[in-house]
VEXDREN-2710 file (C-alpha; in Angstrom, 1 decimal):
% VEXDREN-2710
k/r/px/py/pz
1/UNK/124.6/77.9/-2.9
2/UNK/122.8/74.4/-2.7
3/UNK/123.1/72.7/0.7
4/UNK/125.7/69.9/0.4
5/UNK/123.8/67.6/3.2
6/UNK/120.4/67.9/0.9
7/UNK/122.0/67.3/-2.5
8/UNK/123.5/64.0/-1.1
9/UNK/120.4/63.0/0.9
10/UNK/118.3/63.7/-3.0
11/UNK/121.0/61.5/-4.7
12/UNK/121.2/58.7/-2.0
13/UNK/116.9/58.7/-2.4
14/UNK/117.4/58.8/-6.2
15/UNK/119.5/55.6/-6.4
16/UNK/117.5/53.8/-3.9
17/UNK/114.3/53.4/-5.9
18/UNK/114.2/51.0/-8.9
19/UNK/113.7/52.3/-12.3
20/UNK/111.7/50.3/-14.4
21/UNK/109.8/50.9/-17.6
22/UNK/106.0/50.3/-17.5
23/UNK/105.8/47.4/-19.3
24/UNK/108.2/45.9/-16.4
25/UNK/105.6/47.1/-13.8
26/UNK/102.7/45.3/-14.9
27/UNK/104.6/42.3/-15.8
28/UNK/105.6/42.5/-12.2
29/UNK/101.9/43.0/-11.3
30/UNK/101.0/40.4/-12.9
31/UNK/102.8/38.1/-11.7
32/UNK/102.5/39.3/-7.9
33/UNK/98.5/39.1/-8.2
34/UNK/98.7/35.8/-9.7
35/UNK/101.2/34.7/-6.5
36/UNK/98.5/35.9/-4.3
37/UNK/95.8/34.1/-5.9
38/UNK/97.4/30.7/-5.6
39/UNK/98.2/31.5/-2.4
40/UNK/94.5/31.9/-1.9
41/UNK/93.1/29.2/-3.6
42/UNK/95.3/27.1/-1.4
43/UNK/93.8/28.1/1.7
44/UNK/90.6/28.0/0.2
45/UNK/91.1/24.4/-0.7
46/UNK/92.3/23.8/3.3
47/UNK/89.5/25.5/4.5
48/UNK/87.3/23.0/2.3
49/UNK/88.8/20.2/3.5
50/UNK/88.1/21.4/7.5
51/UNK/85.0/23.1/6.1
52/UNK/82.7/21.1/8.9
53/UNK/85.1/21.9/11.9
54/UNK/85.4/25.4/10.5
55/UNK/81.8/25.9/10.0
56/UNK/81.0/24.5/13.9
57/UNK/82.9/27.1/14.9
58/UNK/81.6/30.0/13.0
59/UNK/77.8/28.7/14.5
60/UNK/79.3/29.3/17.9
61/UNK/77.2/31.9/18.4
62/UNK/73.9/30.8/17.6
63/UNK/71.3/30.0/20.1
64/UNK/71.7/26.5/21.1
65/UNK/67.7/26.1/20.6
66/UNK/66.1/27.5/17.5
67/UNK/63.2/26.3/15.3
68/UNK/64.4/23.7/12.6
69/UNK/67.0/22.3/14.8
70/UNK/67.4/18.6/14.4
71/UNK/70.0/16.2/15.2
72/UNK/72.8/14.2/12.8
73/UNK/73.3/10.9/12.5
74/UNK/75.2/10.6/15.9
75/UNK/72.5/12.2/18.2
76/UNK/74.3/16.1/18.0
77/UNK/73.3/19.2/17.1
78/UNK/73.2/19.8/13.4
79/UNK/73.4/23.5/11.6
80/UNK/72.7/25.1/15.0
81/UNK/69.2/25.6/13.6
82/UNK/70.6/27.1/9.8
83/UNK/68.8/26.1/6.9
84/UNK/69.5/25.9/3.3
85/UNK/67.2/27.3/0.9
86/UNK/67.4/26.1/-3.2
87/UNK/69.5/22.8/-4.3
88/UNK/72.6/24.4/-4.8
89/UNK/73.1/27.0/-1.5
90/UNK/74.5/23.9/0.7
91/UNK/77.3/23.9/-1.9
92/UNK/77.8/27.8/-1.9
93/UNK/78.0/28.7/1.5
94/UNK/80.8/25.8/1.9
95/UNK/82.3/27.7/-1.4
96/UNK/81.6/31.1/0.4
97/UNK/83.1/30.1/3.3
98/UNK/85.9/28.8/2.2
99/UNK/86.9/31.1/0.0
100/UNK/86.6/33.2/3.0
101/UNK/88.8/31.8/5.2
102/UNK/91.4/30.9/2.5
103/UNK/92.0/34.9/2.0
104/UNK/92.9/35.2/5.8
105/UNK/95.1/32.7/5.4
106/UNK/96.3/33.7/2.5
107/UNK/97.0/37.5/3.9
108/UNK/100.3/37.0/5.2
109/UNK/101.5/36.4/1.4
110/UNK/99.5/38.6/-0.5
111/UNK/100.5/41.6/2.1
112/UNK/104.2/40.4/1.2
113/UNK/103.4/40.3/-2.5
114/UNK/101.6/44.0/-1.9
115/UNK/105.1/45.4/-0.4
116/UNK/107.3/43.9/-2.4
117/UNK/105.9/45.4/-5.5
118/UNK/105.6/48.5/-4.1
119/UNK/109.1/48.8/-1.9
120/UNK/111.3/49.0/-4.8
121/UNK/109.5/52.3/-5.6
122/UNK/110.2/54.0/-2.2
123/UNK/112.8/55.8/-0.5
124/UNK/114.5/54.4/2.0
125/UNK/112.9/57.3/4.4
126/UNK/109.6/56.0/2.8
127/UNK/110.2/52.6/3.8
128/UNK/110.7/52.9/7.4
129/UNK/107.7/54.8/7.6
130/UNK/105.3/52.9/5.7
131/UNK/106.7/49.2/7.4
132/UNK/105.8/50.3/10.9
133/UNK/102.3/50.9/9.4
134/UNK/101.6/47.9/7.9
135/UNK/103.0/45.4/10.5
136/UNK/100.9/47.5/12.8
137/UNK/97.7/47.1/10.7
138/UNK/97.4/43.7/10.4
139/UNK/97.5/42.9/14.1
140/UNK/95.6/45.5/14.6
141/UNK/92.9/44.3/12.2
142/UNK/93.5/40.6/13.3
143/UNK/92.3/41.8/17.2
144/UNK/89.0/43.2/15.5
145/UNK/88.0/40.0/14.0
146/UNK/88.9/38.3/17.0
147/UNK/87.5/40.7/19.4
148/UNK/84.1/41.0/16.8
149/UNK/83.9/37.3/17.2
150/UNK/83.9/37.1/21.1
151/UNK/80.8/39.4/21.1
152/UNK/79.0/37.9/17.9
153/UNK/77.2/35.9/19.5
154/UNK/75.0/39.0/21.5
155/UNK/73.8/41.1/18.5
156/UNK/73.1/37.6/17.0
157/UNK/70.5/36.1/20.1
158/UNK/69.2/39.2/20.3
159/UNK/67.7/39.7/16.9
160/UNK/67.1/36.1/17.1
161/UNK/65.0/36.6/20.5
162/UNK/63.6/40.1/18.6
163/UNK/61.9/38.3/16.1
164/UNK/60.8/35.1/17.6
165/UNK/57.6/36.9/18.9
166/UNK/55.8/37.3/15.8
167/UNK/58.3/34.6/13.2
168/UNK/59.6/31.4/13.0
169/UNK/63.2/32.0/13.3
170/UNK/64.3/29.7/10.5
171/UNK/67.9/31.4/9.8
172/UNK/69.3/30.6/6.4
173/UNK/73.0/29.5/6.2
174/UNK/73.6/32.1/3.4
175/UNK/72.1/34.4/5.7
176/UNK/73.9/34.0/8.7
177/UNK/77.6/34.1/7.5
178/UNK/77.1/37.0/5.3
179/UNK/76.1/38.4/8.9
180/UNK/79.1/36.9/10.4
181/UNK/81.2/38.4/7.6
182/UNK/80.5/41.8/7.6
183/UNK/79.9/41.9/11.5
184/UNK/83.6/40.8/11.6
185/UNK/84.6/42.6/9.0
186/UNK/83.5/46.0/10.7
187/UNK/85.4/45.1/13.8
188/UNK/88.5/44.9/11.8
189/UNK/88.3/48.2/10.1
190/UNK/87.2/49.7/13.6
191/UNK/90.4/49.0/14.9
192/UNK/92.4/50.5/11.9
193/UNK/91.3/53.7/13.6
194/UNK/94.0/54.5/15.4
195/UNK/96.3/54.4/12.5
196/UNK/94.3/56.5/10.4
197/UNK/94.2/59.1/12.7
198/UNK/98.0/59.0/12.8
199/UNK/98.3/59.4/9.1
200/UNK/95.5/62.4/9.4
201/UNK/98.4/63.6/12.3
202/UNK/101.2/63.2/9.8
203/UNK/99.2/65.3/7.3
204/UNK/98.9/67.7/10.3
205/UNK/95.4/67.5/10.3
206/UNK/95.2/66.2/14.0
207/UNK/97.4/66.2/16.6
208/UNK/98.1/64.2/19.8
209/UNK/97.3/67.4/21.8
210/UNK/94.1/67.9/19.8
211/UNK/92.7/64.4/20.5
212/UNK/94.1/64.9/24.4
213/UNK/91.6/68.0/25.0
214/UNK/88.6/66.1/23.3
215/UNK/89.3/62.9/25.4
216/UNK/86.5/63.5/27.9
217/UNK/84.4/63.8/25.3
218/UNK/85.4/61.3/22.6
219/UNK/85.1/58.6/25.1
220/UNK/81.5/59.6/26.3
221/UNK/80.7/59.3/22.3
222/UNK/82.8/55.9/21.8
223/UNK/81.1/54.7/25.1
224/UNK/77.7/55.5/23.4
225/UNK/78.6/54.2/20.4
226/UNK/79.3/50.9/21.9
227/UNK/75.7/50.4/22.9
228/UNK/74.3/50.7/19.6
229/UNK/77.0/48.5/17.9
230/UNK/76.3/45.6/20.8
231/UNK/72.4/45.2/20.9
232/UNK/70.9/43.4/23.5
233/UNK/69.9/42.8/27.3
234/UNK/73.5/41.3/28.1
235/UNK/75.9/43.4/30.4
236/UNK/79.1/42.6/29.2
237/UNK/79.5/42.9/25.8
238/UNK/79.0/47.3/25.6
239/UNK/81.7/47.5/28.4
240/UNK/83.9/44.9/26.3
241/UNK/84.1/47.1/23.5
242/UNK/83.3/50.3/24.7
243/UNK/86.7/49.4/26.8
244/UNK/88.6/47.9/23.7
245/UNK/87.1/51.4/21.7
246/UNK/88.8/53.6/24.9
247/UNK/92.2/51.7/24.9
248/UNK/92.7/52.6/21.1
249/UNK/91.7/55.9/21.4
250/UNK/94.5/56.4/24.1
251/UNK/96.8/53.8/21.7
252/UNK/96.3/56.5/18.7
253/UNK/97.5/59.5/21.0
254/UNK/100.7/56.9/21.7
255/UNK/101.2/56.6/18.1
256/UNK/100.6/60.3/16.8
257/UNK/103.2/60.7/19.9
258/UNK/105.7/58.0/18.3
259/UNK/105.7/58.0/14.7
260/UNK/105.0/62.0/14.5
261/UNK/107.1/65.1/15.0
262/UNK/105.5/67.6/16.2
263/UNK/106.2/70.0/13.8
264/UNK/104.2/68.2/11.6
265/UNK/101.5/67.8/14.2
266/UNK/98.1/70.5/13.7
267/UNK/96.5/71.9/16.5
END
């Protein structure tokens, strides 16, 4: 005899998700992707308009003092030392950039575009399980491109100062903030670490207990690791993220701990 508690759960999760044909799902696609992009050329445009203010701040961490530096019209610093090579590269790195910039500001609508085309298809169990995650994720990837740009500025003097021995150390805007992007952009996937090992724990591939007995050992290796991510002679910046790297290991046994049962947890 069928349990009356599951039958009801299975009908109440039936009527909760939206049934559409197919044809209704890409129309809805459509139009959600063509929300985002306008979202996103609208930042880009912003970004544009604050493209020198935006750009002084993204040449934070160059030296101060590099060949090819010169000064603007009102005695300052100009490029931080970048140079532009071709006619047209001026243009495209303020293109570049400000396409950039207008997708982070654009995130917050194209993540609410992203879930609201694909809440209607969930559960309501579904939902409460897959919200926690996403909220989670975007701070979590926000604080790696913020942490990534605090210790920028180290890996970036140092193979400055590598090369200066033997080159002329004319860096090319191009150059630079396709560094700057992928530098930043590493930092942000680094911190979604923690919540993939969560969702490995909810598989029951890992568990909190399993990552508990390794702990000695994982934060020997992320210590390590944080060495080779930060080149340079500078102090600070491995113990700034082999620190950040040993607070989200413990944040990931928190989590598994949380948002896992531990039934569903592996050894």
């Amino acid at each position: 005899m069928p349990d009356l508690d599951e039958t009801f759960r299975f009908q109440e999760e039936e009527e909760d998700g939206a049934s559409m044909t197919l044809v209704e799902h890409l129309e809805e696609l459509r139009w959600r992707i063509f929300k985002s992009l306008i979202a996103v050329v609208v930042g880009a445009v912003v970004a544009f308009i604050f493209r020198e203010p935006i750009l002084h701040f993204l040449t934070l961490p160059l030296p101060t003092l590099t060949a090819g530096q010169r000064l603007d019209s009102h005695g300052e610093l100009a490029g931080r030392g970048l140079i532009t090579i071709g006619l047209a590269e001026g243009f495209t790195v303020f293109l570049k950039v400000s396409i950039a910039v207008g997708i982070l500001l654009a995130m917050p609508v194209i993540l609410y575009q992203a879930w609201a085309f694909i809440a209607p298809g969930l559960y309501r169990h579904e939902k409460r399980a897959a919200l926690p995650f996403l909220i989670l994720g975007s701070l979590l990837f926000v604080a790696g491109i913020g942490l990534g740009f605090v210790v920028l500025q180290y890996p970036v003097q140092w193979l400055i100062a590598f090369s200066s021995g033997d080159f002329v150390e004319l860096v090319s805007a191009d150059s630079y903030f396709t560094f700057v992007a992928f530098f930043l952009l590493a930092f942000g996937i680094v911190f979604e670490i923690p919540l993939v090992l969560t969702f490995l724990a909810k598989l029951g591939i890992v568990s909190a207990e399993t990552l508990k007995r390794r702990r000695a050992a994982s934060h020997v290796g992320l210590w390590i690791a944080s060495t080779f991510l930060t080149p340079g002679a500078d102090f600070y910046s491995p113990i700034i993220l082999g620190v950040t790297m040993s607070c989200l290991y413990e944040l990931t046994i928190l989590l598994i701990r949380f948002m896992v049962r531990p039934s569903k947890a592996g050894a």
